[in-house]
C-alpha positions as CSV (number, residue, x, y, z in Angstrom):
1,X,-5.0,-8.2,19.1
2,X,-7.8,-8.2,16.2
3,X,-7.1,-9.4,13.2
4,X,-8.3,-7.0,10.0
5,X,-8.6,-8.7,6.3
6,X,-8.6,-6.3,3.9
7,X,-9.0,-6.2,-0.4
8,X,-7.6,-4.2,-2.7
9,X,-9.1,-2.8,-5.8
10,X,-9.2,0.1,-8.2
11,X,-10.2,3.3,-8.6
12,X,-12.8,2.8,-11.4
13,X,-15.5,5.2,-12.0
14,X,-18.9,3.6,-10.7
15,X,-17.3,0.5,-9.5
16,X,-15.1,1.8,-6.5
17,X,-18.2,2.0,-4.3
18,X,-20.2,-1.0,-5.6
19,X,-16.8,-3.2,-4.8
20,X,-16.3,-1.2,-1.2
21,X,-20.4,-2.4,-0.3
22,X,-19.6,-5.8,-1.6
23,X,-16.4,-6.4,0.2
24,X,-18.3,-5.1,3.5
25,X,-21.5,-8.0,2.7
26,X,-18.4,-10.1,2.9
27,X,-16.7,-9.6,5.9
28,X,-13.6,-7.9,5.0
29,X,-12.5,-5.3,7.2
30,X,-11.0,-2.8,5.2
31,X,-11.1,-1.9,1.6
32,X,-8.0,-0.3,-0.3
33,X,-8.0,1.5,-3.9
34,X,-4.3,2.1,-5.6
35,X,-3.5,5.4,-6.7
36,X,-1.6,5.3,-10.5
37,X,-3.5,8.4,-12.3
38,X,-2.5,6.9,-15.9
39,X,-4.2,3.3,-15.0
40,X,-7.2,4.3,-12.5
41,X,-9.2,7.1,-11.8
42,X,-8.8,9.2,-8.9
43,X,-8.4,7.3,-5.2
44,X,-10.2,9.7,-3.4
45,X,-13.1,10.2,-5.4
46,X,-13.6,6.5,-5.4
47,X,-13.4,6.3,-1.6
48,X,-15.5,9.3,-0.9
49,X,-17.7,7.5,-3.1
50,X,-17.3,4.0,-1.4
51,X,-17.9,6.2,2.3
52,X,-21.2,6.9,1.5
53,X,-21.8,3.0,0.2
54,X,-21.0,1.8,3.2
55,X,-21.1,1.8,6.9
56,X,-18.3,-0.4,8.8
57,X,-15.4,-1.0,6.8
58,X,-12.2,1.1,7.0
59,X,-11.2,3.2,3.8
60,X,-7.8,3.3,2.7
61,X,-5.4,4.5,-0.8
62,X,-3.5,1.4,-1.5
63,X,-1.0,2.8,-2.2
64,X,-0.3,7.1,-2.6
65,X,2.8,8.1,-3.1
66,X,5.3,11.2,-2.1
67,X,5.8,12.8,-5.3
68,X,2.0,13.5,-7.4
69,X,0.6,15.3,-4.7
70,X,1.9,18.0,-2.2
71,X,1.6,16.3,1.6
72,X,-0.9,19.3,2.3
73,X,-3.0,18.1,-0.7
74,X,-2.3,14.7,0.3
75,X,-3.6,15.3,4.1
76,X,-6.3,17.5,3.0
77,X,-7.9,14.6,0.3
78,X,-7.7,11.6,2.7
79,X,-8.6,13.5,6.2
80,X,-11.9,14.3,4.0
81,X,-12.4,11.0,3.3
82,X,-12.1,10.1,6.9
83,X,-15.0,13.4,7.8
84,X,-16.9,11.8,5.4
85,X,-16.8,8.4,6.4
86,X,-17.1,8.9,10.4
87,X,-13.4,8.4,11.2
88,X,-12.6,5.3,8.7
89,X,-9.8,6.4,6.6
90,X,-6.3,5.2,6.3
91,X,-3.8,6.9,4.3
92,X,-1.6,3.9,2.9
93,X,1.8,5.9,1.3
94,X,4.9,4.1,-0.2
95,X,7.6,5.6,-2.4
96,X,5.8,5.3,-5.6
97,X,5.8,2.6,-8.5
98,X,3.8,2.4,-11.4
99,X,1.6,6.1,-11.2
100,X,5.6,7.6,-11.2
101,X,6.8,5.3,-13.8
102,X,4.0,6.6,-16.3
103,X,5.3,10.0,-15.8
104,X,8.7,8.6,-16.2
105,X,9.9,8.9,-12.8
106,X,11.5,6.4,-10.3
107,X,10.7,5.5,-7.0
108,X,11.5,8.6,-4.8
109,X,14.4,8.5,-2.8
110,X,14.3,7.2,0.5
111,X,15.1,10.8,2.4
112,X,12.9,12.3,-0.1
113,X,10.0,9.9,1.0
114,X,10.5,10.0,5.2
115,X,10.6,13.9,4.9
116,X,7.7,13.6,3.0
117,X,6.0,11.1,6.2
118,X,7.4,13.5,8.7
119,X,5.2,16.7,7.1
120,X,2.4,14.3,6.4
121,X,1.9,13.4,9.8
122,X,2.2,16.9,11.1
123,X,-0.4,17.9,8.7
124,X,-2.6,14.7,9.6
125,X,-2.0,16.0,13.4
126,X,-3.4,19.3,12.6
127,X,0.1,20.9,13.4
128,X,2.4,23.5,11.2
129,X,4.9,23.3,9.4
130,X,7.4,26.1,8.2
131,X,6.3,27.9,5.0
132,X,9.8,27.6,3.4
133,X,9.4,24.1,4.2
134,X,6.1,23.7,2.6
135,X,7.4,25.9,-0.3
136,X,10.1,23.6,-1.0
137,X,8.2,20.4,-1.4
138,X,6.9,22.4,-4.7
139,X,10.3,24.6,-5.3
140,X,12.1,21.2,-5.5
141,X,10.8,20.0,-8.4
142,X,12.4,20.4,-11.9
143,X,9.0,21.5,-13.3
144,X,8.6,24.4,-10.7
145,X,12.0,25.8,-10.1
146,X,12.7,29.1,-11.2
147,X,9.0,29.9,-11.7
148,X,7.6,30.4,-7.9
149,X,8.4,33.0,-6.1
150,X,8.1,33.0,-2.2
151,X,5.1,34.7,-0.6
152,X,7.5,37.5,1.0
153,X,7.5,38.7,-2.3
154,X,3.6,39.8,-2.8
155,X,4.6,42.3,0.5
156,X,1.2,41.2,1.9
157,X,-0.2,43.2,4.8
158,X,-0.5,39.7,6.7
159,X,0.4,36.0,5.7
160,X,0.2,32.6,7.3
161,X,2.6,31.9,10.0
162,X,3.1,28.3,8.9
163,X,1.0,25.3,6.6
164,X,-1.6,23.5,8.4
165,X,-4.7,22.4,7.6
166,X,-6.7,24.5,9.2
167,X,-10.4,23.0,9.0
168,X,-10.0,19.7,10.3
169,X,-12.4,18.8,13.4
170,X,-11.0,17.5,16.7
171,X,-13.4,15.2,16.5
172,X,-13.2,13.5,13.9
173,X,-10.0,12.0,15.3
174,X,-6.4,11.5,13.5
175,X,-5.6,9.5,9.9
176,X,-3.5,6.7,10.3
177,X,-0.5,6.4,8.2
178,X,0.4,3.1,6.6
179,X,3.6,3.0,5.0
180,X,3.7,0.0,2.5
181,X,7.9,-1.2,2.4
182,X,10.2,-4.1,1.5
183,X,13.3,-2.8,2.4
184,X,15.1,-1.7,5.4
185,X,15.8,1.5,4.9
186,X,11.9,2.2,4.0
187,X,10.6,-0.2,6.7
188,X,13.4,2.0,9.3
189,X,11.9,5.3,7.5
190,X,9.0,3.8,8.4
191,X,9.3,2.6,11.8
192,X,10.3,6.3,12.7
193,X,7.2,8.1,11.5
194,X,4.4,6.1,10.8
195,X,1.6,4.6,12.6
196,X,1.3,1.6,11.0
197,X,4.0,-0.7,8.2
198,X,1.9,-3.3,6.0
199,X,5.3,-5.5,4.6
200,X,5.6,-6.4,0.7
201,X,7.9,-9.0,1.2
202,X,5.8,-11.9,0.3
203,X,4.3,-14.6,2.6
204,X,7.3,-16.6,3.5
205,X,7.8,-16.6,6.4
206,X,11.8,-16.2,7.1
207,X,11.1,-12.8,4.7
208,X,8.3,-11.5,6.9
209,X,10.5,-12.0,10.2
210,X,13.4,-10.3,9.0
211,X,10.7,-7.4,7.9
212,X,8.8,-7.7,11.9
213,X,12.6,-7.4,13.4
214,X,14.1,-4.7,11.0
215,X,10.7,-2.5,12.1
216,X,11.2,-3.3,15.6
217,X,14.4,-2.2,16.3
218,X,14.4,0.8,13.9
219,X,11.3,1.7,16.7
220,X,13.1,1.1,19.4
221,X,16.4,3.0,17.9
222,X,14.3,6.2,17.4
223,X,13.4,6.5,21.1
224,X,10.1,4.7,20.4
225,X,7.7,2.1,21.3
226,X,8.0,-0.9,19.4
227,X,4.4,-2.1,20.5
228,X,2.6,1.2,19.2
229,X,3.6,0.7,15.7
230,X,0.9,-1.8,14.3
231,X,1.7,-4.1,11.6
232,X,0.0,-6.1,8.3
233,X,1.6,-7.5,4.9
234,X,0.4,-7.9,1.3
235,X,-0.3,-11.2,0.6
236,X,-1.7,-12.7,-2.8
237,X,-3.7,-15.2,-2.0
238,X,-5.5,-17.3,-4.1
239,X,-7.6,-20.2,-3.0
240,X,-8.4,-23.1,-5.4
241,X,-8.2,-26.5,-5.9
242,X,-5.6,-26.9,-8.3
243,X,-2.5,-24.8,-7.4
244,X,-1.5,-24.5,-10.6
245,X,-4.7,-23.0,-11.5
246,X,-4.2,-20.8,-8.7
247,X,-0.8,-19.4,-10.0
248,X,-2.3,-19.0,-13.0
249,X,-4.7,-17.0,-11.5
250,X,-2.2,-14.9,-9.4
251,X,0.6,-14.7,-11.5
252,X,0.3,-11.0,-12.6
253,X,0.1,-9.7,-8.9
254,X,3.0,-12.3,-8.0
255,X,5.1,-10.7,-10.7
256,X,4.7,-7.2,-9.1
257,X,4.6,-7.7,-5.8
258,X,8.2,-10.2,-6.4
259,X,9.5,-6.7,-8.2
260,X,9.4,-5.0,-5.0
261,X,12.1,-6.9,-3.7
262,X,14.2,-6.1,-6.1
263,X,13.3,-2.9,-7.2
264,X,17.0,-1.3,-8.6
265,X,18.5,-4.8,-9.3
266,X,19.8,-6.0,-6.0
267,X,17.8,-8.0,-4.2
268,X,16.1,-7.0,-0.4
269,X,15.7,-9.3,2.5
270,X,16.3,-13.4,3.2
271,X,16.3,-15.0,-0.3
272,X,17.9,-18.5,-1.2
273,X,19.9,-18.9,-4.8
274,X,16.9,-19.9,-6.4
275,X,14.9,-17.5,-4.8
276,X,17.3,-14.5,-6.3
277,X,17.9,-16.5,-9.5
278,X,14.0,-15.7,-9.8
279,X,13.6,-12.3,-8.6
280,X,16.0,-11.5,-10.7
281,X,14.4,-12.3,-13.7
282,X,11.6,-10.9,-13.1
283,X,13.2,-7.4,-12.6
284,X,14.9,-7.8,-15.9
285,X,12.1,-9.2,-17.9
286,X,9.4,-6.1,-16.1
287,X,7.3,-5.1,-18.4
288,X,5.3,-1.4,-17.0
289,X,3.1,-1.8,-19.8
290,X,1.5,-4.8,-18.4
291,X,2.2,-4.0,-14.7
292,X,0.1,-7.0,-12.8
293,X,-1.0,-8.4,-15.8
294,X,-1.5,-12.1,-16.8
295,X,0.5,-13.4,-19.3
296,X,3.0,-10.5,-19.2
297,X,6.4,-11.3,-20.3
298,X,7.5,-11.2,-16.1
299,X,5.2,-13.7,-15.4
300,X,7.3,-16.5,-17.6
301,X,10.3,-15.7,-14.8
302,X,8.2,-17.3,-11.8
303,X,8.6,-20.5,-10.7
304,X,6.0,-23.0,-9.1
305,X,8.5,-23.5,-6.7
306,X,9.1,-19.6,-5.8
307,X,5.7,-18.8,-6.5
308,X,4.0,-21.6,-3.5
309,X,7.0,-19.8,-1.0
310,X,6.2,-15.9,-2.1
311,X,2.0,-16.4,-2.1
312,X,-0.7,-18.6,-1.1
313,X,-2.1,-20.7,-3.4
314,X,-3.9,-23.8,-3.8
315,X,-6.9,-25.3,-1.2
316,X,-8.5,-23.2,1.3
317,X,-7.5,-25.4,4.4
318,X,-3.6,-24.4,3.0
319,X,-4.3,-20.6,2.3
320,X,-6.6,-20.7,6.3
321,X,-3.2,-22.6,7.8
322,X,-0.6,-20.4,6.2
323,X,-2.6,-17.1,7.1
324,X,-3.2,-18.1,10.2
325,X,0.8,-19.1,10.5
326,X,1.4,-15.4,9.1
327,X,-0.7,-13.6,11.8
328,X,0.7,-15.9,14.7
329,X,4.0,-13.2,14.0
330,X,1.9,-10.2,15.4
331,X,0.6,-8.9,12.5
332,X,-2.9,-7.5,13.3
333,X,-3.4,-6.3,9.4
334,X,-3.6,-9.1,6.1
335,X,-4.1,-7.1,2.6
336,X,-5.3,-9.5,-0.1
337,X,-3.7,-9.4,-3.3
338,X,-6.7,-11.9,-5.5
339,X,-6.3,-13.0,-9.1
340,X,-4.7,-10.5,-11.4
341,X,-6.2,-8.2,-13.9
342,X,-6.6,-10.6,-16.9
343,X,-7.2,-13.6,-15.4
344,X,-10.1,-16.3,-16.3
345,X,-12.9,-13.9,-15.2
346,X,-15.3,-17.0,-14.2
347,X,-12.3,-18.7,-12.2
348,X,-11.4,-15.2,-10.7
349,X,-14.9,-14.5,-9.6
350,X,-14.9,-17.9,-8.5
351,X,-11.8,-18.2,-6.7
352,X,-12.7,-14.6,-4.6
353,X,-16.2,-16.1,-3.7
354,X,-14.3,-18.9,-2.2
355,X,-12.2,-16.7,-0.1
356,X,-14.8,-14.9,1.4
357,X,-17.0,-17.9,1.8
358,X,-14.4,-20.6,2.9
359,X,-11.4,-18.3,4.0
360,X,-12.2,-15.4,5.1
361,X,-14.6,-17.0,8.2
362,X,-11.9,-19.1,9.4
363,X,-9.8,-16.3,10.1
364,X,-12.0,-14.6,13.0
């Protein structure tokens, strides 16, 4: 099984595509842009952009979600990516975070989100999908309802028989779909539907077992190969000497990613007393106005303690060992989380040099 490393970065205007080329010079494997409309620009502009900047590395949103975008639009953006790109895309989906909170949503609900994976892969597969189906993802909404009307009522001389995208090209070959989940009802969800699961659980290893086994035998329950459902996590990962400089470092991506487990207050997957005691500060203390940021008032709730357990940080020999320990579980997909927006920007740039340079190699 090959091992990919991907980064994560955002959707900037004119520096999606110059961070795409650069992660490529440096060996990562795939390259991931999130997609929150109020914080970033647009995903798929950046990676149509960061397509035609480079050459080998896979393409993916990091992460969509099931409620901005109707799954036809959804298909339709990143299957052009992956025409564009010669087959490199990777649609990355989870039930939605900060682009939903700046329109003052919540996370869709979890059968909201796996009907939305079940039309998204029929869509990716070129297959239909009823029209009242289709209709309803758009019906559903409070914004919509009572203002469309279904197509029967136009009394057209012919209409579409169902929703499918009709201009995709065999051979460009099928998006993946990468849900990103923490707990087990998304990670079963999951298991049922998608290609791939990339776990935000953190790097500790109990955690990322119970993720591995939960995805298994959701698989397995649905009738379905266990082994045909590839598997990654999100990892921040910061290498530097001084481990306290590297929480420092990573402590706004900590912060969020540590949220994830406890999302609505109760806390997901293997966790000690301290380990809750800390997550569940940090959901009490979120602040969405400085989502990943350093210094933001979520930040003060992590522990060194929690924080060396949750991520990597400190020396590259620890951050090679514990990756390496990570991917011994059959993972076959690392995304790394670097140093957080507002960091030291000469010790950031520093400490991602030193992954690619000193990391990164040791990993092949």
């Amino acid at each position: 099984m090959t091992l990919q490393v991907w980064t994560l970065g955002l959707s900037l205007p004119k520096l999606a595509a110059r961070h795409a080329a650069a992660a490529e010079r440096a060996g990562f494997d795939g390259f991931a842009v999130v997609d929150s409309q109020n914080l970033a620009g647009d995903c798929y502009v950046a990676l149509a952009l960061a397509a035609h900047a480079t050459t080998r590395i896979r393409l993916a949103t990091g992460v969509t979600n099931p409620l901005t975008r109707h799954p036809a639009v959804t298909a339709s953006a990143i299957a052009a990516v992956h025409a564009e790109s010669g087959g490199r895309a990777v649609l990355g989906i989870g039930r939605g975070d900060s682009a939903l909170a700046h329109l003052g949503l919540a996370p869709a609900p979890v059968a909201v989100f796996e009907r939305y994976l079940s039309h998204l892969q029929s869509y990716l597969r070129g297959q239909g999908i009823p029209l009242e189906e289709a209709a309803s993802h758009l019906l559903n909404h409070a914004s919509h309802a009572g203002n469309n009307r279904p197509i029967d009522t136009l009394r057209l001389a012919g209409a579409p028989p169902d929703s499918r995208l009709h201009w995709l090209r065999p051979g460009d070959g099928k998006v993946s779909l990468d849900v990103a989940a923490t707990g087990p009802k998304v990670i079963a969800a999951a298991a049922r539907h998608a290609d791939s699961i990339t776990f935000a659980v953190g790097a500790d290893i109990e955690r990322l077992k119970w993720a591995i086994d939960t995805a298994r035998a959701a698989r397995t329950a649905a009738g379905l190969d266990p082994d045909t459902l590839a598997l990654g996590a999100y990892l921040n990962v910061v290498a530097h000497p001084d481990a306290s400089a590297a929480l420092r470092l990573a402590e706004g991506g900590v912060a969020s990613f540590a949220r994830f487990s406890v999302m609505h207050g109760k806390v997901q997957g293997p966790a000690g007393d301290g380990e809750r005691d800390v997550l569940t500060r940090v959901h009490q203390a979120y602040d969405m106005r400085h989502h990943t940021m350093s210094g933001a008032p979520q930040t003060r709730q992590l522990t060194r303690e929690f924080a060396e357990r949750f991520a990597i940080l400190g020396p590259t020999g620890e951050c090679v060992r514990r990756l390496r320990e990570i991917a011994a579980l059959g993972l076959s997909k690392l995304m790394i989380i670097g140093p957080s927006a507002g960091a030291d920007a000469g010790e950031a740039t520093a400490a991602m040099a030193r992954f690619a340079t000193d990391v990164l190699p040791a990993l092949r």
